[in-house]
NUVEX-168470 format. One record per residue (C-alpha): y, x, z; chain; residue number from 0; residue in three letters. Coordinates in steps of 0.5 Angstrom, whole numbers. Layout:
! NUVEX-168470
    c2    c1    c3 chain resi resn
     Y     X     Z     A  NUM  Ala
...
This chain:
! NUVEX-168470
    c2    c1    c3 chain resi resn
    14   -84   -51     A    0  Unk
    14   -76   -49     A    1  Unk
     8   -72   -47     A    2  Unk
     6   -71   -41     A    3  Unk
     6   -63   -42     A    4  Unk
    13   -65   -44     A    5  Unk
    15   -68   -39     A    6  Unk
    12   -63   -34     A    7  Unk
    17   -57   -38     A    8  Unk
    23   -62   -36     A    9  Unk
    21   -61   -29     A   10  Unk
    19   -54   -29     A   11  Unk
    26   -52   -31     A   12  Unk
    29   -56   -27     A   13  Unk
    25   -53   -20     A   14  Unk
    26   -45   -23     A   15  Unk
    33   -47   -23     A   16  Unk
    33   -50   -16     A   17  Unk
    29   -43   -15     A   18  Unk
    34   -38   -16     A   19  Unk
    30   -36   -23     A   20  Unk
    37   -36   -28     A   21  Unk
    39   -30   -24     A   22  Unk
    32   -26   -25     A   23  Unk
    33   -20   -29     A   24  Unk
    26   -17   -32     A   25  Unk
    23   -11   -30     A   26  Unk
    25    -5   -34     A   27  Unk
    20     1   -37     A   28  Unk
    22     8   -38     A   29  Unk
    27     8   -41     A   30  Unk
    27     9   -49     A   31  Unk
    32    11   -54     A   32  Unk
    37     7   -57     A   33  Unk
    34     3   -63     A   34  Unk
    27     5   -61     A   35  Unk
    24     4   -68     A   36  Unk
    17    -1   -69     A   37  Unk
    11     3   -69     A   38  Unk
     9     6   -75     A   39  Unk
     3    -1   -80     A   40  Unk
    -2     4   -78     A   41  Unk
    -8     4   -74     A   42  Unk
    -9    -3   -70     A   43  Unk
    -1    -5   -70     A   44  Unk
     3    -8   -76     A   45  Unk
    10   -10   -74     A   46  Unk
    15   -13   -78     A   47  Unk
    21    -9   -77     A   48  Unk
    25   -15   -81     A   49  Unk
    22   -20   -76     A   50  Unk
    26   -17   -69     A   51  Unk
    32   -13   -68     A   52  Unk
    32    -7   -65     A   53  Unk
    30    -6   -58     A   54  Unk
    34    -4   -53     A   55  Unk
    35     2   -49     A   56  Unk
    28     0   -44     A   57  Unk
    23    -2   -51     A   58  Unk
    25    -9   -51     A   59  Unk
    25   -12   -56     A   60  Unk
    22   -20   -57     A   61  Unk
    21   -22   -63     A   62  Unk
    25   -29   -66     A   63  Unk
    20   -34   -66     A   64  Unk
    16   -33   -61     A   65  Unk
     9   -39   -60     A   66  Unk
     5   -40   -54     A   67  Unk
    -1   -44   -54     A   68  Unk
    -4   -46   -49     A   69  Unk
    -8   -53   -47     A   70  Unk
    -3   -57   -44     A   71  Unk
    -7   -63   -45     A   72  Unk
   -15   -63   -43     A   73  Unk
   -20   -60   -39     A   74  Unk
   -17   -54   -38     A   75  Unk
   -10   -57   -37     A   76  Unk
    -9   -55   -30     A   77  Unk
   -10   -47   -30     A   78  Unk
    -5   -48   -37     A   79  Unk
     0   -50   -33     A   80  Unk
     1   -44   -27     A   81  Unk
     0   -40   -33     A   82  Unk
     7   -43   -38     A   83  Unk
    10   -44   -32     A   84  Unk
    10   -37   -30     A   85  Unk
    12   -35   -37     A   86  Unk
    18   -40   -37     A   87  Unk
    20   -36   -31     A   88  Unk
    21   -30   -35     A   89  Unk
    23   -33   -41     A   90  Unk
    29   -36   -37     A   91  Unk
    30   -31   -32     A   92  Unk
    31   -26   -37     A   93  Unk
    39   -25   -39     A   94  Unk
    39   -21   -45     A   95  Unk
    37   -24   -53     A   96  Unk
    31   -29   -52     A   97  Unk
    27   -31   -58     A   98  Unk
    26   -39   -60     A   99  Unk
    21   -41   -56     A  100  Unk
    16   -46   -58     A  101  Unk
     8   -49   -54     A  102  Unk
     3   -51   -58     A  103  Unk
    -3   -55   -55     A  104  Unk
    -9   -53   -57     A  105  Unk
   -13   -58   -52     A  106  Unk
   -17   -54   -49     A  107  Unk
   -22   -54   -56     A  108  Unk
   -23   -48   -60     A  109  Unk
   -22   -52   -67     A  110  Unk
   -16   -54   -63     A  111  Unk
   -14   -47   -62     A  112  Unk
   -15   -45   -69     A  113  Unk
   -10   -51   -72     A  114  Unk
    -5   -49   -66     A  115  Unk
    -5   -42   -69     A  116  Unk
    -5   -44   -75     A  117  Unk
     1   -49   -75     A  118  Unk
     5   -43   -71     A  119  Unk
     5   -38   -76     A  120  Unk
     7   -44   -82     A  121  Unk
    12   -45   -78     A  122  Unk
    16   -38   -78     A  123  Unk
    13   -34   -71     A  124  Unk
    14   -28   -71     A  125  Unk
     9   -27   -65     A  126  Unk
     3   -32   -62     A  127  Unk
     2   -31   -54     A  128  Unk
    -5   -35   -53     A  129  Unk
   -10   -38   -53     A  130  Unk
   -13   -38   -45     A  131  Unk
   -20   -40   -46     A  132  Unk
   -25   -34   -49     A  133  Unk
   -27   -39   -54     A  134  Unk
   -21   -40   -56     A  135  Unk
   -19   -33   -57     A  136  Unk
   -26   -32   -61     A  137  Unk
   -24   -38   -64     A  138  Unk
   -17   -35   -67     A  139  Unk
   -18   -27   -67     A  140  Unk
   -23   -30   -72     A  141  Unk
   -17   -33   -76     A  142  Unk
   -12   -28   -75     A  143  Unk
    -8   -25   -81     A  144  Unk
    -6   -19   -78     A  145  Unk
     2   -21   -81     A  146  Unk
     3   -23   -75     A  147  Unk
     2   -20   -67     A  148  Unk
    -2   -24   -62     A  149  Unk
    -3   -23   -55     A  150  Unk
   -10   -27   -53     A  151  Unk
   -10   -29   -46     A  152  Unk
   -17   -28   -44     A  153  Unk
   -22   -22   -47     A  154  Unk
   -26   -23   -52     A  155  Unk
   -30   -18   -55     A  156  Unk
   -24   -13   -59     A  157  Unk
   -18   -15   -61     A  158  Unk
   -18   -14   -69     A  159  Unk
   -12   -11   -73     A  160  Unk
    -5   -13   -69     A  161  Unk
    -7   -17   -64     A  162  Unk
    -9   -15   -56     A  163  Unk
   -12   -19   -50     A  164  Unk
   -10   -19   -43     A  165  Unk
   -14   -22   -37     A  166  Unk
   -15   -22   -31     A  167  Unk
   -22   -19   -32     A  168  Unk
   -27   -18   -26     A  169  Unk
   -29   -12   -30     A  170  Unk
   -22    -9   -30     A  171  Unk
   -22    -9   -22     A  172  Unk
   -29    -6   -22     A  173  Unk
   -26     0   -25     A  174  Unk
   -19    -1   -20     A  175  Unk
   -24     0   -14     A  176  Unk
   -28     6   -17     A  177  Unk
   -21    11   -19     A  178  Unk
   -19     8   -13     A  179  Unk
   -24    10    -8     A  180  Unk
   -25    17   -12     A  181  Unk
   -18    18   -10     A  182  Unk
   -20    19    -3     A  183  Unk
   -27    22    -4     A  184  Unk
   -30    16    -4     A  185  Unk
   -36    17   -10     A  186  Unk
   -42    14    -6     A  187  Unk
   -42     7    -5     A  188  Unk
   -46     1    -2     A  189  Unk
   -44    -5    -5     A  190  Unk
   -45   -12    -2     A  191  Unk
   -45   -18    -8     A  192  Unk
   -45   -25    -7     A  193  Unk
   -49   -25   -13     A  194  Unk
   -45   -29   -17     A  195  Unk
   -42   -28   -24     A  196  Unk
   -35   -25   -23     A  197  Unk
   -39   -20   -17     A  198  Unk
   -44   -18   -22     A  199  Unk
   -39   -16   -28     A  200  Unk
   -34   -12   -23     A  201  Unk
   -40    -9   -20     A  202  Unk
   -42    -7   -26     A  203  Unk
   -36    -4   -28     A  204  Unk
   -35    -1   -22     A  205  Unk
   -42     3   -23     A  206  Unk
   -40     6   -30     A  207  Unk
   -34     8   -28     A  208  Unk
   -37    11   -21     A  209  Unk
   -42    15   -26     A  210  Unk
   -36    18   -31     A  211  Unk
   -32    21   -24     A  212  Unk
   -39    24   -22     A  213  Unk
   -41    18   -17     A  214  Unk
   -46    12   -16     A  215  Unk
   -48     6   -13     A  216  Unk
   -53     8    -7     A  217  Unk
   -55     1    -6     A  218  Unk
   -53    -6    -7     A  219  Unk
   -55   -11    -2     A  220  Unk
   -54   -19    -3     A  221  Unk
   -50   -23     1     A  222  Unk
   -52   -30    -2     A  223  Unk
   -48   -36     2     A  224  Unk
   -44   -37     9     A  225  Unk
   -50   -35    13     A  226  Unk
   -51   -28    10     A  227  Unk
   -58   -24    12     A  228  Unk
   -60   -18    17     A  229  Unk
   -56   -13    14     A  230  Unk
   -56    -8    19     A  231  Unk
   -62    -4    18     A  232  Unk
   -61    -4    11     A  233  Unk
   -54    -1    11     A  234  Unk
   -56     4    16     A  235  Unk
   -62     6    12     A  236  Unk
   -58     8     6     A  237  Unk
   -53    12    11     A  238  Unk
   -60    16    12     A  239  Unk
   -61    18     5     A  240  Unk
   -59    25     2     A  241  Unk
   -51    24     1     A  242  Unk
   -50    18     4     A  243  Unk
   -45    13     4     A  244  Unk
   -38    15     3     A  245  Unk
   -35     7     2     A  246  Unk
   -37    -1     2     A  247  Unk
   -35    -5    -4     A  248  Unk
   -34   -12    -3     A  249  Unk
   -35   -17    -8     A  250  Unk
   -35   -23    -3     A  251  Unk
   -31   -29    -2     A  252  Unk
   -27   -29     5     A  253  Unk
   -32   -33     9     A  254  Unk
   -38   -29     7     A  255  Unk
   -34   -23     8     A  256  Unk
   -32   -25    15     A  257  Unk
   -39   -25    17     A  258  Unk
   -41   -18    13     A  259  Unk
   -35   -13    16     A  260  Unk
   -38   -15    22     A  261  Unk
   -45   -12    21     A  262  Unk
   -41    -7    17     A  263  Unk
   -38    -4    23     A  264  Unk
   -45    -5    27     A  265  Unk
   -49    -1    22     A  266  Unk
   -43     5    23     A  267  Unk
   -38     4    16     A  268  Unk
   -33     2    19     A  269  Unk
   -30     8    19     A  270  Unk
   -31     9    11     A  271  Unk
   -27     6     6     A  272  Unk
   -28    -1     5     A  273  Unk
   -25    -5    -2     A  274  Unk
   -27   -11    -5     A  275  Unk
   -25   -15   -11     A  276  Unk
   -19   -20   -11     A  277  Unk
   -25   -26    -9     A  278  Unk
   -23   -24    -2     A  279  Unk
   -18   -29    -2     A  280  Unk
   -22   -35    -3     A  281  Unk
   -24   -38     3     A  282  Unk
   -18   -34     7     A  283  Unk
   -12   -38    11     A  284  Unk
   -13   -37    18     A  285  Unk
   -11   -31    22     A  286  Unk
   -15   -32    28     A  287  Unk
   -20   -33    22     A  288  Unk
   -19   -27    17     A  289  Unk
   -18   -21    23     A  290  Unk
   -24   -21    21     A  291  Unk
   -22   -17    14     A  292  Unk
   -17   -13    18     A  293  Unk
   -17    -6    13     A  294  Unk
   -20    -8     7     A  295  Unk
   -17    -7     1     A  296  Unk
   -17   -11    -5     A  297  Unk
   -12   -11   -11     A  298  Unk
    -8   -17   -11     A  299  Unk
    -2   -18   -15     A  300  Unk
     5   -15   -12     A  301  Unk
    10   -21   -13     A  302  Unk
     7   -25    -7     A  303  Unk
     6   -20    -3     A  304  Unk
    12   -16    -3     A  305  Unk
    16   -18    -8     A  306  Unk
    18   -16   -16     A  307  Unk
    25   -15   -19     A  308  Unk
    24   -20   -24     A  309  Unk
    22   -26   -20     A  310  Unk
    25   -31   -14     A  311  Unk
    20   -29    -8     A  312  Unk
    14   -33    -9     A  313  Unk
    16   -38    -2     A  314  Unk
    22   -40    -5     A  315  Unk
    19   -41   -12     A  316  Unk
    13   -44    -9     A  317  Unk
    17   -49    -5     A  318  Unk
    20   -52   -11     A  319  Unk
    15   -51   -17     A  320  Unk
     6   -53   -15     A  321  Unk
     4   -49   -20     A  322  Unk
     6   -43   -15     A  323  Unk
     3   -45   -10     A  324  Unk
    -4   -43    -6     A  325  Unk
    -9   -40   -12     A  326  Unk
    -5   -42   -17     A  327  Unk
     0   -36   -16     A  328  Unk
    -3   -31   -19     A  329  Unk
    -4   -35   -25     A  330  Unk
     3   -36   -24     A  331  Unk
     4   -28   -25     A  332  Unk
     0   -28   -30     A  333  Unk
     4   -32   -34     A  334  Unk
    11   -28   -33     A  335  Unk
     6   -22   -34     A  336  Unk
     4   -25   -41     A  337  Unk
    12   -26   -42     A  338  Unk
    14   -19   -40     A  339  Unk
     8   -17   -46     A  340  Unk
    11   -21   -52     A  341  Unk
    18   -18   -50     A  342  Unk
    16   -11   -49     A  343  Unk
     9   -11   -53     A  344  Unk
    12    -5   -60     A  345  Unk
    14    -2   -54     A  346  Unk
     7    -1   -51     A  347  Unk
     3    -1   -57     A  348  Unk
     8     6   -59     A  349  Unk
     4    10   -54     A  350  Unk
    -2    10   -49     A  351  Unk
     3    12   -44     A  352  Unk
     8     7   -44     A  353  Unk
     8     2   -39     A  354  Unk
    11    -4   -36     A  355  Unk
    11    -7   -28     A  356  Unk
     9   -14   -28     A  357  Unk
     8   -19   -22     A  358  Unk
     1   -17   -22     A  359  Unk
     1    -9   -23     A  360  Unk
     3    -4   -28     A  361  Unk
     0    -6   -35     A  362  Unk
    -1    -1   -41     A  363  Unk
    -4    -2   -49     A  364  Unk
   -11     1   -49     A  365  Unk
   -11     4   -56     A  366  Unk
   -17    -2   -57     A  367  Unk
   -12    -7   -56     A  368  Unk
   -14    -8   -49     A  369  Unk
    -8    -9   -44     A  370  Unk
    -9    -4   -38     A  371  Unk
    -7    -6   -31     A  372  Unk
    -7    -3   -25     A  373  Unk
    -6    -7   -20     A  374  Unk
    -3    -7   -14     A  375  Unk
    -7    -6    -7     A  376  Unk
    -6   -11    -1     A  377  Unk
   -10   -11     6     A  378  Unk
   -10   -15    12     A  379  Unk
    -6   -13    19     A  380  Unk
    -7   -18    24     A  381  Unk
   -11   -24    19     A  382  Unk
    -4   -24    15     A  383  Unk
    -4   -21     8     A  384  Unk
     0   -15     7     A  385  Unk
     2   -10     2     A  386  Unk
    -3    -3     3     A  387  Unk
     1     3     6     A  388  Unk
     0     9     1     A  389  Unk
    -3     6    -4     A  390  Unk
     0     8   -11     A  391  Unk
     2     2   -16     A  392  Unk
């Protein structure tokens, strides 16, 4: 009898055919020389030159064997299968070498993981991609033997020798909006939080990176479910102190953000720079609704926006694939972003500045093994959801 998962790969080649994926090319970096040679097996990266053959022109540069885990099965199935599909998207979509391409299901357990992980490296992989939770990745960075590359799916503390971390972490956009916002000038900012995990960890981000570029937060004012309280008269008090406010961050779900930007104008914002986080999104749909949000900016990632080379536009790829539609697309991104950095990850690791556009921005190698993403910047226009003029990628 075949496995469910499997039997849900057979399904998602057949849709990523209908969608137009087996004309997709990937999308390039900057070029590189010819034969561009593996990082030096010194300081956090070892590669086996003898396990790839020379990179292309443009870095890339898969290995043989790439394994990918992921718990195809279990409580967390549901979020592994946007993320695999995405990743078979790039997989098929790419025309030029591909490696040998095996899943392992880690059930969504961190003993699970760690087996999965083990069992791929006795099976000859040159690379593992995976796993997704953050218990699985300490589970397997624990176990890493630093003879074969791992890009985790999830932040986990520091990645140890040879192995990086990429998420789609609140904290990475806490700093998107700090070094956005001081690009326009913006360094005194109000901040409206929901409270919640994912806001107090983008917050916090936000403030330290503020910090560092000779900013702050002014104040931070609780927006605690649909109904928020009386802003106004808070928001205004900040306006009076000394240096008062140059910008508002978000870290609101649509709803709540709906009824905030109206006090936002009433206390005289309007006119400032107004940036949340990704959670914007929650809750939205509805244009009559979502005019509300008209001119705030929030990262978002660029595939179902605007559209990336590399990928079928995100309608068609929904049409044909759930695991693309409504929430599930940024995770589908993440999963082709995850593709992209197997294929391209010597290349990254050669340099700070190397870098790669993805479906969900442009992704660099922190010298800690962090995957670095700036993201791409949308807006609302009319309640509909637009790419931001004039905002850098």
């Amino acid at each position: 009898m075949r496995h469910p998962w499997k039997q849900a790969l057979a399904a998602t080649l057949a849709a990523l055919a209908i969608a137009g994926c087996s004309t997709v090319q990937v999308t390039r970096p900057a070029e590189v020389p010819d034969a561009a040679p593996a990082p030096a097996t010194t300081g956090h990266w070892q590669f086996d030159a003898g396990d790839r053959p020379p990179a292309e022109r443009d870095g890339y540069r898969p290995p043989r064997k790439l394994a990918v885990l992921l718990p195809l099965t279990g409580s967390l199935s549901t979020a592994a299968g946007p993320v695999r599909d995405g990743l078979l998207a790039g997989y098929y979509g790419e025309q030029r070498r591909r490696p040998d391409l095996e899943f392992y299901d880690t059930r969504g357990t961190a003993w699970g993981a760690v087996e999965a992980y083990r069992r791929a490296v006795a099976e000859g992989a040159g690379q593992v991609v995976g796993p997704l939770s953050r218990d699985e990745v300490d589970a397997v960075f624990a176990q890493t033997t630093a003879t074969v590359p791992v890009l985790a799916l999830n932040r986990a503390g520091t990645p140890p020798v040879n192995s990086a971390s990429y998420a789609l972490a609140p904290e990475d956009e806490g700093v998107a909006a700090a070094d956005f916002l001081a690009a326009r000038g913006a360094l005194r900012v109000l901040v409206l939080s929901s409270g919640d995990d994912s806001a107090r960890r983008s917050i916090d981000a936000l403030g330290t990176r503020l910090q560092e570029l000779g900013g702050g937060v002014v104040q931070l004012l609780a927006v605690v479910g649909d109904s928020p309280p009386d802003l106004i008269g808070p928001m205004q008090a900040a306006l009076q102190r000394e240096g008062g406010v140059d910008a508002v961050f978000m870290a609101l779900r649509g709803p709540q953000a709906r009824l905030a930007a109206a006090q936002v104008s009433a206390a005289g914002l309007s006119g400032r720079p107004r940036v949340a986080t990704s959670q914007l999104l929650s809750g939205t749909g509805k244009a009559e609704d979502d005019a509300a949000l008209d001119g705030i900016a929030f990262p978002n990632d660029a595939w179902s926006v605007s559209g990336v080379p590399g990928l079928p536009p995100a309608r068609s790829v929904a049409d044909a694939l759930p695991t693309a539609r409504g929430a599930a697309a940024r995770l589908f991104a993440f999963g082709y972003d995850a593709w992209l950095l197997s294929a391209y990850l010597g290349h990254l690791a050669s340099s700070p500045e190397a870098s790669v556009s993805s479906a969900s921005g442009v992704l660099r190698m922190g010298v800690d093994g962090h995957v670095l993403r700036t993201p791409a910047w949308s807006t609302f226009s009319g309640g509909h959801v637009v790419p931001l003029a004039g905002a850098a990628r």
